[in-house]
KEKE-118676 format. One record per residue (C-alpha): residue in one letter; x, y, z. Coordinates in steps of 0.02 Angstrom, whole numbers, plus 50000, padded with zeros to 5 digits. Layout:
// residues N
AXYZ...
END
This chain:
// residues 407
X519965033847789X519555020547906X519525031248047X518535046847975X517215033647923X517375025948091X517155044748202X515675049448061X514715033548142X515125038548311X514525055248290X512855051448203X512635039048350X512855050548459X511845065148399X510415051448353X510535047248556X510575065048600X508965069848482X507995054748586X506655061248721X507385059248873X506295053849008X506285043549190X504975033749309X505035031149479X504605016949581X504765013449780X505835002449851X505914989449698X507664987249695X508664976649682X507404963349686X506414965949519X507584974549425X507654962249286X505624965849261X505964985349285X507554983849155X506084972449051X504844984849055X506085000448996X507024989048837X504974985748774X504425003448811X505915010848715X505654997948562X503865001648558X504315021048557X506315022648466X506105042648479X506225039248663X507815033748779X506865027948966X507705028049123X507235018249306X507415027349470X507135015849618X506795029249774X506515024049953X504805025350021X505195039050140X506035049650028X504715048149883X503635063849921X504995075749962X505995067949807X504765070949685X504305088349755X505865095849738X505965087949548X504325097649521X504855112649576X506455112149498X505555107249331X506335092249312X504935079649364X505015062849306X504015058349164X502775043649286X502985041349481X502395026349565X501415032449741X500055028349836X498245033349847X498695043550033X500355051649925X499015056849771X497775066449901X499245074349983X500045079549820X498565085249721X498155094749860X499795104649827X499615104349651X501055092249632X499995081049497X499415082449299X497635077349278X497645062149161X496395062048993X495815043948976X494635038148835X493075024248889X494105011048807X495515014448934X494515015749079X493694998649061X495524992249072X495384993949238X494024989449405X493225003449411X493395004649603X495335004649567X495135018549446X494125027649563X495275030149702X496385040949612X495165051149557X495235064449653X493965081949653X493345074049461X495135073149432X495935059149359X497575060449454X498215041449440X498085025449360X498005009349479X499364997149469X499424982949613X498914980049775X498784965049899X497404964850034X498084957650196X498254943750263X498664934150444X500354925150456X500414914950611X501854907350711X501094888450716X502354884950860X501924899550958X500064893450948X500634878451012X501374885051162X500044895751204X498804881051195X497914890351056X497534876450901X498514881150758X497234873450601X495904886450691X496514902650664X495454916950711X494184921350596X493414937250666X494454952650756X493644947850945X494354929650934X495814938750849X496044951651029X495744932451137X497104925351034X498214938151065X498014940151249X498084921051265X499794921551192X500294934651291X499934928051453X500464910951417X502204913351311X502404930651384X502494935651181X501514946551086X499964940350998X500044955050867X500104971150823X498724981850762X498854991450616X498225008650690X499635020150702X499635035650605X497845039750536X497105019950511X496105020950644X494975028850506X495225012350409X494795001750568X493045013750579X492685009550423X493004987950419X491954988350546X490494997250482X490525015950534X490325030450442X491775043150459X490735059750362X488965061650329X488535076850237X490255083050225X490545084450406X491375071450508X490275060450619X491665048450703X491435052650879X489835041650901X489595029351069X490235017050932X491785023750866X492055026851062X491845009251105X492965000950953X494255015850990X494275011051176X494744992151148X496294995851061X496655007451217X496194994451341X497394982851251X498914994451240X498484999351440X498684982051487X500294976751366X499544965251263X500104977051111X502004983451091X502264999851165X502885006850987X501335000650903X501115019850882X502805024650816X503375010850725X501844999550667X502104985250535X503834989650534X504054983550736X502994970550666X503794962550543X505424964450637X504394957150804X503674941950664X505494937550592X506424934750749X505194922650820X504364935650946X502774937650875X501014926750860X500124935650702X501044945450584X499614956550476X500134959750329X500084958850119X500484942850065X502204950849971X502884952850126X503114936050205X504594934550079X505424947050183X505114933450318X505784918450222X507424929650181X507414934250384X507314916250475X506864902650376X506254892850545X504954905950565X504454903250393X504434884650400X503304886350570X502154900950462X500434897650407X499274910350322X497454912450352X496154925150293X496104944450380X494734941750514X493224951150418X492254961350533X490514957750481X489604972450512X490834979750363X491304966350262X492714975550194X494654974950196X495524991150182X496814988950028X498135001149993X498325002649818X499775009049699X499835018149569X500875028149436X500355046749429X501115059949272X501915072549396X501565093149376X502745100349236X503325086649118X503725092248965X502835080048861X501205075848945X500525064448796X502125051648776X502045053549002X500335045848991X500585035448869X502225027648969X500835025449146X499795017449028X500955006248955X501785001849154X500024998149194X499384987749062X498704968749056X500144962849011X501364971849100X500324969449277X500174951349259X502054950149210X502344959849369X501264948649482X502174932349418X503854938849473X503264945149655X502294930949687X501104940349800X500394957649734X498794957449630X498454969549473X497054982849455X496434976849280X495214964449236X495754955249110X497654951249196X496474948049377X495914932449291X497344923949241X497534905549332X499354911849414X498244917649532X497374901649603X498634891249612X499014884649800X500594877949901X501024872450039X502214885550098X501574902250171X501954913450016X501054902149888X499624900050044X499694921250050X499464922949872X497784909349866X497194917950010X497294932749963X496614929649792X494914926649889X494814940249973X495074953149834X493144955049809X493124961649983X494664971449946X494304991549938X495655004949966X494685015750086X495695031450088X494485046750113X494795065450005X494355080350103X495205096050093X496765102250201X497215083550233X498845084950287X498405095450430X496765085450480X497795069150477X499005076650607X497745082350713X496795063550712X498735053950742X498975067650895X497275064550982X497585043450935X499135043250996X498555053451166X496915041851202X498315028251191X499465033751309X498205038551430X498355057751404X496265056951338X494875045851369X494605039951198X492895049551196X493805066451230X495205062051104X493655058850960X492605073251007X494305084150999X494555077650805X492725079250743X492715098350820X494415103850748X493995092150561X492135100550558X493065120250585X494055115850434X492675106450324
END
């Protein structure tokens, strides 16, 4: 009797579990250091909702797009994907993404310049979840050697290029490496001031652009920039950075952990200063992440409701505490005190520093139609100014002609 009672249980068990709404988010590269908050955040999103059994998916960065993609077009999307505000233009523009229906109450949640970004052709495409403007690590012992001092950091990007050359021709290291590989030259335009479209046509090709353009080739002519600054960017970067190679690492303040786990004399010898503003912009270009409700989920209601709940007050502030270093989109969780408290190693001294420039903070990824191809045809006529294949005037004009055919 024992037994039949005993199998009855199991079987309503089972066919309770197998009644539950099934459903999955995806996040980039999380694991395995936060899965005790992503394992958090699924046990209080399934006790909130019991009709519902939720499942984490950690996916590499490179293989998010494709990933999620081929889960659309199988219809078997997950029910929330974490991307980025370049991943939401690309994949609304193939129709990858549900529009979101938020209520005025929900909106205010958030900064409405967070908000913003993912709204894309008066489509709500995204909610904002963190972000982390940059910051400059710097090598205090490298400074040293290079007879730069190390409590005066540069403060503005010229002093920033003089740093770097001065530690290049007296350590025979690199100073840094510029963050303009793929399309961020657009993002460098921008700090500094200059308007990339003007009445829906682009305008980048001006003696200005031409000018800022050419000292980033003048640097990589004469070496004082990494020859794979093209291909390989913050990665080379951070790898340059961690071995003791490098004067200036840029980067978000969440990544000079990866430093600390690397070579804990480079951390030791790490300081952290502000991103030298460009004045004439005033601006720091801030990629921001978000969870989007992919095309084809079968409930689109209890999908919103789980990107709501990921990106909550609560639930972004709770995230923020356990990286240390990445900042949320809402207003109420921005205010907490977690977020001005110092140190005096270099990832509390990120995360203070960082904390003051977040007013300056705007993720300055442009829409415009047929990105994907535009963006290849700016990184082409980039990378060919660089290597000496253009004058940088020829490489601009070439963009603004072939982006104004298509506009």
């Amino acid at each position: 009797m024992k037994k039949v009672l005993l199998s009855a249980a199991l079987l309503a068990m089972s066919s309770a579990q197998a009644q539950k709404t099934q459903m999955e988010f995806w996040t980039i590269s999380l694991a395995p250091l936060f899965n005790d908050e992503m394992n958090r955040l699924v046990a209080q999103f399934e006790k909130e909702n019991p009709s519902v059994q939720l499942t984490w998916v950690d996916v590499p960065a490179a293989a998010i797009e494709q990933k999620l993609l081929a889960s659309v077009a199988a219809g078997r999307p997950p029910a929330a994907v974490n991307i980025n505000t370049e991943m939401a233009v690309k994949l609304s523009e193939q129709g990858a993404l549900e529009p979101l229906t938020l209520t005025d109450a929900q909106k205010k949640l958030y900064f409405p310049n967070t908000l913003g970004t993912f709204n894309i052709e008066n489509k709500q495409v995204g909610l904002p979840w963190y972000w982390s403007p940059r910051v400059v690590a710097y090598n205090t012992d490298i400074f040293r050697k290079a007879g730069l001092d190390p409590n005066n950091p540069p403060k503005t990007i010229q002093t920033m290029f003089a740093a770097a050359k001065q530690i290049k021709d007296k350590t025979g290291m690199y100073g840094f490496v510029p963050n303009i590989d793929g399309i961020k030259m657009l993002y460098v335009f921008q700090e500094a001031g200059l308007p990339i479209l003007k009445g829906g046509k682009a305008v980048f090709n001006s003696p200005e652009h031409v000018r800022l353009l050419q000292q980033y080739v003048d640097l990589y002519k004469n070496k004082y920039i990494p020859e794979d600054t093209m291909r390989r960017g913050f990665t080379a970067a951070t790898e340059l950075y961690s071995s003791g190679k490098l004067g200036m690492l840029i980067t978000g303040p969440q990544f000079i952990l990866r430093v600390q786990n690397d070579n804990k004399d480079v951390f030791a010898a790490t300081r952290v200063a502000p991103f030298p503003i460009n004045l004439a912009g005033n601006v720091i270009h801030t990629g921001l992440m978000g969870f989007s409700v992919p095309k084809g989920v079968k409930d689109k209601a209890m999908a919103q409701k789980l990107a709501l709940f990921l990106t909550n007050d609560v639930n972004q502030l709770a995230f923020s505490k356990v990286t240390k270093t990445t900042f949320p989109s809402t207003v109420k969780a921005s205010t907490d005190k977690f977020f001005k408290q110092g140190g005096s190693d270099a990832v509390s001294q990120g995360r203070l520093v960082a904390s003051t420039e977040l007013k300056k903070a705007k993720d300055l990824t442009l829409i415009y139609p047929d990105a994907s191809k535009l963006n290849k045809v700016f990184k082409d006529n980039i990378e060919a100014a660089m290597a000496g294949q253009k004058s940088a005037k020829a490489a601009l004009d070439d963009i603004v002609k072939a982006w104004n055919a298509s506009l």
